[in-house]
N, C-alpha and C positions, 0 to 999 in steps of 0.2 A: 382518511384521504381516499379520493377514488383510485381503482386501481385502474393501468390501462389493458385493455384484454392484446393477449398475444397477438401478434402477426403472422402469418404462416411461416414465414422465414425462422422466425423463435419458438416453434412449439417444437416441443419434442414429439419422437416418434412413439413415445409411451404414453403420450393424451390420446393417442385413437384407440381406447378400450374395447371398444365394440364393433365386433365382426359386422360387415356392411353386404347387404345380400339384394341383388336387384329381381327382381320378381316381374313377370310378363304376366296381367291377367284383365278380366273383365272387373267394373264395378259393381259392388252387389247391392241393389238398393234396401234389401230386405235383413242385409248383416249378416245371413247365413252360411255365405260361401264367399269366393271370387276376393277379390283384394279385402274384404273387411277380416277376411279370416288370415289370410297371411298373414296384416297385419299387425292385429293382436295377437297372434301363436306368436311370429317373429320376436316381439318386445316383449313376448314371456320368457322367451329362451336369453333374452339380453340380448338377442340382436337388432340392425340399424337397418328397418325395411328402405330400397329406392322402388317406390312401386310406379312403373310403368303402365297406364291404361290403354290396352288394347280392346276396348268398347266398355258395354253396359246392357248385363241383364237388365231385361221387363219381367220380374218375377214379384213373386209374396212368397212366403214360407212353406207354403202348398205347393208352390209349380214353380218353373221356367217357362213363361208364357210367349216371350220373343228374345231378341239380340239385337243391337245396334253397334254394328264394327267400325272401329277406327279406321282412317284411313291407314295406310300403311307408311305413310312418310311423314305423320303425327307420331306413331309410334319409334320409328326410327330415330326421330330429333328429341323426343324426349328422354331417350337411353344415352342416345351418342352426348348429349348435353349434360346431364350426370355424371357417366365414365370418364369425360374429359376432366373430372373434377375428383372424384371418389374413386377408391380403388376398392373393387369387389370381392369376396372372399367366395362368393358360389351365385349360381344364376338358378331359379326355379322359372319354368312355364307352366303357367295354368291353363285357361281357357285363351285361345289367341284370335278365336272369332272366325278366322278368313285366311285362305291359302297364301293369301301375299302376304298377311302379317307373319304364318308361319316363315314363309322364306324373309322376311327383314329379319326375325329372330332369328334366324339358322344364321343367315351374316353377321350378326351382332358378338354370338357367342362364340362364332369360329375363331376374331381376332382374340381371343383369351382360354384357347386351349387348355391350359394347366389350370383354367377354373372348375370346378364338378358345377354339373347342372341335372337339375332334380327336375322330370318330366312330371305329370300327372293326367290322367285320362278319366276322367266323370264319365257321371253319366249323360250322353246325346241323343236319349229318345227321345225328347224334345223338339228337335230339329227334323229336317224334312231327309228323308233317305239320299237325296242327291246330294246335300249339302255336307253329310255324314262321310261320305265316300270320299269327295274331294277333299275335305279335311284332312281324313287319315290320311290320305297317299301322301300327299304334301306330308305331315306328321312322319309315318315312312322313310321318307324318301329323302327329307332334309334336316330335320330334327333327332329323329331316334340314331343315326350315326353320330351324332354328338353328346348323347346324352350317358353319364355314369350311371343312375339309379331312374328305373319308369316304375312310377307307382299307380296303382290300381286296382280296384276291384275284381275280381276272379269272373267273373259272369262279365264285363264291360270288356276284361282284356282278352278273355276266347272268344269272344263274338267278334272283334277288332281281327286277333294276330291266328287265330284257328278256327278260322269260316269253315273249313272243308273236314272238322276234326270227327272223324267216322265212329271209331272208339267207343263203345259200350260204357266205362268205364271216362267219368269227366278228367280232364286233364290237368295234371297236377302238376305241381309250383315248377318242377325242371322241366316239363315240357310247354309250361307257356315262356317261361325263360331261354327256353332253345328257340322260342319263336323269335322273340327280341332282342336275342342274340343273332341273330339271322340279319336283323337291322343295324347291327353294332352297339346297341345297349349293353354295357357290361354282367349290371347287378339289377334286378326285379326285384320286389316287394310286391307281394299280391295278397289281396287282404280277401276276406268273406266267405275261405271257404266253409261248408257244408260239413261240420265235425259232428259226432253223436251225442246225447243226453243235450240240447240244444245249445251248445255253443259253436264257437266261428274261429278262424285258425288265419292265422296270417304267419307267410312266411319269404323271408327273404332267400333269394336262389340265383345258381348261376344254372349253365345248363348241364354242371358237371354235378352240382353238390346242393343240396340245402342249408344256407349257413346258419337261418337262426329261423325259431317256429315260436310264434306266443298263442294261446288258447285263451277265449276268452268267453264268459256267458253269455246269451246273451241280452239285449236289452227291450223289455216292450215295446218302447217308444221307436217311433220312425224317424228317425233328424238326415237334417239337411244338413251340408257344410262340415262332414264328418274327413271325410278322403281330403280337402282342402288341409284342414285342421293338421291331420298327420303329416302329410309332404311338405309343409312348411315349416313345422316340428322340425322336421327329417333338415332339412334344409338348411334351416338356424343353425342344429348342432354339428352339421359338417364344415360348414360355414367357422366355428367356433372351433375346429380342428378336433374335431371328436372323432374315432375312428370310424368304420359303415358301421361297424354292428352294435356296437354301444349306443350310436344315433339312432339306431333302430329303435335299441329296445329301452329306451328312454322315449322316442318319440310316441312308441305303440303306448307305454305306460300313462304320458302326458294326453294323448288323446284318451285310452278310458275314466282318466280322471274328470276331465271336462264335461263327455259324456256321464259319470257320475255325477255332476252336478249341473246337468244340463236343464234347460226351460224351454218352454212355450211362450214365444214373447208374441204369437198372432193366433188366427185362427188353426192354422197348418201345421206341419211336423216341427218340434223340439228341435232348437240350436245346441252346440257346446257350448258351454260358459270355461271360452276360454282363460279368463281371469278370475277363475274359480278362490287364486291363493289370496287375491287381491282383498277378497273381504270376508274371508274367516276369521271375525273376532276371534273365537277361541284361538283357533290354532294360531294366531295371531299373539294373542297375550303368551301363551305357552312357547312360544320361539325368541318372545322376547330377553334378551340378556340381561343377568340380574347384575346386581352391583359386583363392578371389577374384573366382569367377564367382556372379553372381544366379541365385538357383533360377528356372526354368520355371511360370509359373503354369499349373495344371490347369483352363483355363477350357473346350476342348472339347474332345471324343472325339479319342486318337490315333487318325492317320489312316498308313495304307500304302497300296500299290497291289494287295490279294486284291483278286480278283473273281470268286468264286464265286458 
């Protein structure tokens, strides 16, 4: 006999297994970065991407060759049209294109306070210096006071938050976190710095403390859509009620992993293979449960000891 599927009135509040996490970014035609990367990190963490598009890279694997920005009131109705429906557990912004999508997302996440929202800032050498400018400030001025966690590359967010940084000595995790604490950013994450015998150091910071530091090798290849990878990581598992630092240092572990099994799907730089677990026959047969044993719930990112 068919069954008839519930009504919203009769589901229970324990059918919504999965943390629902809405995501502000660009389309990435190439899969490298921008919403194709949130969206498979997200569904690796088990969570339920709403991805809102606020434009579309003109890229290949090699570059970011242009941008085409949504308008700002496509972006707006396509959020407001989802939240009216779905209740979010965390908001990430990626790339938002244009000053007025920034300020439609600054209004969007203001009315949901008590959500964490996970910033991220790439790289925009691509882009024309005026265009760079106006970003940020907008960024600045109306996002970064709302934002829990700004992730970022070390060299991307001193050039951004420590234009004038005079110092002999490059500036480290609490004083670029004292910068974005200056914006009202709580908590940073600043990844790529500059460690000895050639590995990179990423660590999370306030402007009082550094809470957590992971080191890691590093890798020959050049990929794209790495900083993506992790802040959506980061995102999923806040989103899932993981604490900051535990989502950290599961998200750093999940992105070196990907990075361990990453590809060259073109000519240009090597992507993640963010569903790296997805097709490990071995590991695959070997996780499977033998007779009369309970399957393994897939509630977070397998975890090994890479550390690239």
């Amino acid at each position: 006999m068919t069954q008839t599927p519930p009504t919203p009135d009769s589901t229970t509040e324990d059918s919504a297994s999965l943390p629902c996490i809405m995501v502000f970014n660009a389309n990435d035609p190439s899969g490298a970065g921008g919403l194709s990367a949130d969206l498979t990190t997200m569904a690796s963490a088990s969570g339920y991407a709403l991805p809102v598009v606020t434009g579309t890279y003109i890229r290949d694997t090699s570059e970011i060759r242009n941008h085409v920005a949504f308008d700002e009131d496509a972006v707006d109705d396509q959020a407001r049209c989802a939240l009216e429906d779905i209740t979010v557990s965390a908001f990430k912004a990626g790339f938002l294109g244009s000053p007025d999508n920034v300020s439609t997302v600054a209004e969007i996440v203001s009315d949901y306070p008590e959500v964490p929202l996970v910033t991220y800032i790439g790289d925009l050498s691509w882009w024309d210096e005026l265009s760079i400018d106006t970003y940020l400030d907008a960024l600045s001025e109306l996002l970064l006071p709302q934002t829990t966690v700004l992730v970022g590359n070390h060299g991307s967010l001193c050039r951004w938050l420590l234009p004038d940084w005079e110092s002999d000595r490059p500036p480290g995790p609490r004083d670029v976190a004292r910068a974005a604490a200056e914006h009202g950013v709580s908590y940073t994450l600043v990844t790529g710095f500059n460690a000895p015998d050639q590995h990179l150091e990423s660590h999370l910071a306030t402007p009082e403390s550094v809470l957590a530091t992971a080191r890691y090798e590093r890798f020959e290849a050049t990929f794209a859509g790495a900083g993506e990878t992790l802040s959506a990581a980061l995102t999923a598992l806040l989103a899932a009620g993981a604490d900051l630092q535990t989502a950290v240092a599961e998200s750093l572990t999940y992105l070196d992993q990907c990075l361990d099994a990453g590809f060259q799907p073109g000519m240009g730089h090597a992507v993640p293979d963010r569903m790296f677990w997805a097709h490990d026959e071995d590991e695959e047969d070997a996780n499977t449960p033998s007779e009369g044993e309970e399957p393994v719930q897939a509630m977070d990112f397998p975890l090994d000891n890479t550390r690239h």
